[in-house]
Structure formats: C-alpha cells, structure tokens
C-alpha positions in Angstrom: 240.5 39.8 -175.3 243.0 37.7 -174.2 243.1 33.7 -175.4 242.5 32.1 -172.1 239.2 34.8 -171.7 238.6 33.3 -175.9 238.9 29.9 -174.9 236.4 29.6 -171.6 234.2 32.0 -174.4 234.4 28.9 -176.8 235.9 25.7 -175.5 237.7 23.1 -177.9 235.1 20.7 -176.6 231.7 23.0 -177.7 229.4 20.9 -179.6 231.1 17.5 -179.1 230.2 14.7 -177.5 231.4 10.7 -176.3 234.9 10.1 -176.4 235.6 13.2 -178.8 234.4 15.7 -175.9 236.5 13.7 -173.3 239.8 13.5 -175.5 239.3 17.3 -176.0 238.1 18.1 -172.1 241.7 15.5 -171.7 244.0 18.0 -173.4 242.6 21.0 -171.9 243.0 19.6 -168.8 246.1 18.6 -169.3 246.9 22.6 -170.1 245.4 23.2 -166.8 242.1 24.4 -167.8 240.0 23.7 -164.8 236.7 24.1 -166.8 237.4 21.2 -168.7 238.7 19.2 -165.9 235.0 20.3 -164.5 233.5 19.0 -167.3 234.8 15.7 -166.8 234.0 15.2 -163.8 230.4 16.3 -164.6 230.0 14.0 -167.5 231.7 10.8 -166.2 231.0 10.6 -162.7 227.5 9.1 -162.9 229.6 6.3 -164.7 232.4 5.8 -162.1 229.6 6.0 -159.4 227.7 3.2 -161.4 231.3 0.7 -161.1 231.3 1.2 -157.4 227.8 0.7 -157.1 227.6 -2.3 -159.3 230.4 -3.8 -156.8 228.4 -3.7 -153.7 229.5 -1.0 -151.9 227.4 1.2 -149.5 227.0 4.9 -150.6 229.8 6.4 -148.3 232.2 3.9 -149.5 231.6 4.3 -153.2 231.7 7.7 -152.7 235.3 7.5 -151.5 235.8 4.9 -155.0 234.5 8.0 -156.9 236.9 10.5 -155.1 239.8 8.2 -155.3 239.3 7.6 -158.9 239.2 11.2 -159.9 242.0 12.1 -157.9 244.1 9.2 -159.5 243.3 10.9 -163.2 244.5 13.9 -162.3 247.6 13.3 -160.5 248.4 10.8 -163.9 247.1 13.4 -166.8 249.8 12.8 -168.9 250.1 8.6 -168.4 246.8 8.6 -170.4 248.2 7.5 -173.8 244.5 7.2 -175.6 242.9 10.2 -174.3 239.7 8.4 -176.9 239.5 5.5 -174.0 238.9 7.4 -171.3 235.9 6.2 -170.1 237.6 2.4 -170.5 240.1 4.0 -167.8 237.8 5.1 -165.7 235.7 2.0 -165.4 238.9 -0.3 -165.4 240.5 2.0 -162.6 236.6 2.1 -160.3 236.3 -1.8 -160.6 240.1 -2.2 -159.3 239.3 0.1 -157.1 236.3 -0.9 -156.0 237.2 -4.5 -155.2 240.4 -3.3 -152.5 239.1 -4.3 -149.1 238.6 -0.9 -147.9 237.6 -1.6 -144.2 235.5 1.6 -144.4 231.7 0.8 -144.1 230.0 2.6 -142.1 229.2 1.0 -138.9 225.5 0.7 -137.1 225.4 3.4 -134.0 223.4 1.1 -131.7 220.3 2.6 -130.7 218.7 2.4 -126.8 215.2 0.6 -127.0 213.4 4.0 -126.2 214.9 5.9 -129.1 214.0 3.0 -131.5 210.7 3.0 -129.8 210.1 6.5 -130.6 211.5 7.0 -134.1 208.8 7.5 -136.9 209.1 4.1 -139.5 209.4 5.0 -143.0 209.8 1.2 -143.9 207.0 -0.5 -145.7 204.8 -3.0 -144.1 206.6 -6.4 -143.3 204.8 -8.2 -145.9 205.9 -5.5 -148.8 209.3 -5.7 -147.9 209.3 -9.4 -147.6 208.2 -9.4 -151.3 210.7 -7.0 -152.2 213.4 -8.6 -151.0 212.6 -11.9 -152.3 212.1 -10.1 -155.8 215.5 -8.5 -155.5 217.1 -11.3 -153.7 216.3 -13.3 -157.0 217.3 -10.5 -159.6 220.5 -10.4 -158.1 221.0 -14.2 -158.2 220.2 -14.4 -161.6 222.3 -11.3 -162.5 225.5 -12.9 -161.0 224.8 -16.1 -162.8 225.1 -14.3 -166.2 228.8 -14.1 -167.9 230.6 -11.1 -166.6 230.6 -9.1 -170.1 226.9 -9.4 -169.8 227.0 -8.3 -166.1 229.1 -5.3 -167.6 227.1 -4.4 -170.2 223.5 -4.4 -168.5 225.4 -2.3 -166.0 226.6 0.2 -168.9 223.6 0.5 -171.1 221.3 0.8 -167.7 223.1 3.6 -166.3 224.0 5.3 -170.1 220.6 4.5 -172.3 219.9 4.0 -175.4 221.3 7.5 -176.5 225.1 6.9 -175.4 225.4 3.2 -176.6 228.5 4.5 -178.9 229.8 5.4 -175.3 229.0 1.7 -174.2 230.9 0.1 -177.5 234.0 2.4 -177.0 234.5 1.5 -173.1 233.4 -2.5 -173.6 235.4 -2.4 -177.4 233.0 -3.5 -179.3 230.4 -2.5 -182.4 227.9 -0.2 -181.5 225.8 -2.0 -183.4 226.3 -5.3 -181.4 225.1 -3.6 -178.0 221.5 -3.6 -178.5 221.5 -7.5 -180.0 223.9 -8.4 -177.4 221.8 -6.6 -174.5 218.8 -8.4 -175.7 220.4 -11.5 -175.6 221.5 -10.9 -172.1 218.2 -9.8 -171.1 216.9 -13.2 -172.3 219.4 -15.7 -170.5 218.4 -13.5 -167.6 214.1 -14.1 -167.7 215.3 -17.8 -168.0 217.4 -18.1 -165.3 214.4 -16.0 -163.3 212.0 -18.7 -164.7 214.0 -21.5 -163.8 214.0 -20.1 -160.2 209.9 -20.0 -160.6 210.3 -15.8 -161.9 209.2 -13.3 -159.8 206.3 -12.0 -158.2 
C-alpha cells in the first residue's frame, strides 16, 4: 500500500475538529491533497456564504463572493501564516469581498401583462406579506442599530450554534466563554430597540 493510498485511508484531520481540523485540512492542502482541500470547502462554506449574505447580496451574487473567496485561498496556500485562523481569513476576505461594488445583480426580465396574468402566485396574501415585511423591515432596523461586533457575532453564533461557539471565539478572538454572555447581551439591546420601535407583531 502505498502512503498517498494510507493517507486518504486515514487522513491527518480524522477525528478533529474547529480550527485543528482546518490547520490540518491547510497543510494537506497545501501538499496537494485535494480531499482535504474538499473538506474545507465542505466545512467552511456555509460560513463564507453566511458573510455574503449578512452584506445584502442576492443569491447569485454571493454565490460569486463564495466562489471568489475560495479561489483566492487557493491560489494564496502558502501566504496563510496561522493556518489556526483560518476561518478569521475567510470571514475577513468574504466581508471585503463582499462590500466591492460588483455591478452584478441580476436584473428583472420584464414580463408582458398576459404572461404575468397567467403565472400561478406562490406569494402569500397581501395582508401576510404586509405583516411580514413590516416585522422584518423592523428586525433589520434594529439589527443595524446594534454595534458591529454584536452584528458579527449574532451573525456567527446564528449560522454556527451553540455547538461551534469555540469556532465563534477563535474567528471574533475572544473567550469562548464570553460568547454566550455577550450574545445575550446583544440579544437584549436588540428586544429594546424593537420595543422602543413599539416591538413586533
């Protein structure tokens, strides 16, 4: 058996997890081991995707954010001096990326009167989606108002859960033991601005 057959049988990264199992999945990739660079991509994407989201972008768009990010860590394997912060590079790299005016939205293909006419609606009633967008209208207002670390971390332990908070300390470098308080806290200055603002029905 030969060692590259050895080492997809039992990868350096087995049994690991946070930002041991992406310095590992790092240095394998950086050997050219394409499993690990797979790995990556399958563990941190749903975070990079989560940046370009959290920036306002439509899906196509921060589907390109996601692409370009990836594609930047891999042409730059080796520029990656704490292979333990990954996760901090990826975010950092998605928001910059994120917030280039990219000119690519997707555009709306005008539609003839009898087309519209006979497309089925899946759109709820008027009323619903009058409440719905008030409700979210006023989330979001009350979101932005909150201090951008908070805006980051409710972003982070949203998408991550209670489960990967270490994940959520490493990338926003601070104690994991501080992420739940902090969150809370967050959560609070965010129910008060909502109730300033009358809360939300």
């Amino acid at each position: 058996m030969t060692e590259v057959e050895t080492a997809e049988m039992d990868p350096p990264w087995e049994g690991l997890s946070g930002p041991e199992l992406h310095a590992a999945c790092l240095q394998a990739a950086r050997d050219g081991n394409r499993q690990a660079m797979n790995r990556l991509v399958e563990e941190l994407t749903p975070l990079v995707w989560h940046v370009a989201r959290g920036h306002g972008l439509d899906r196509h768009t921060a589907e390109d954010v996601v692409q370009t990010v990836w594609l930047a860590l891999f042409s730059s394997l080796d520029s990656i001096l704490d292979a333990r912060a990954l996760a901090a590079w990826l975010i950092t790299t998605a928001r910059r990326e994120a917030q280039r005016p990219h000119g690519r939205k997707v555009q709306p293909v005008p539609l003839s009167d009898e087309v519209a006419e006979s497309m089925p609606s899946t759109h709820p009633a008027p009323e619903e989606e009058a409440l719905r967008a008030d409700r979210d209208r006023r989330l979001w207002a009350a979101f932005t108002q909150l201090p951008q670390r908070c805006q980051e971390l409710l972003r982070l332990t949203v998408l991550a859960g209670r489960a990967e908070y270490q994940l959520v300390a490493d990338t926003l470098r601070m104690p994991r033991g501080s992420v739940g308080p902090t969150r809370g806290r967050c959560l609070t200055t965010m129910r008060e601005l909502l109730d300033n603002e009358g809360g939300i029905r």
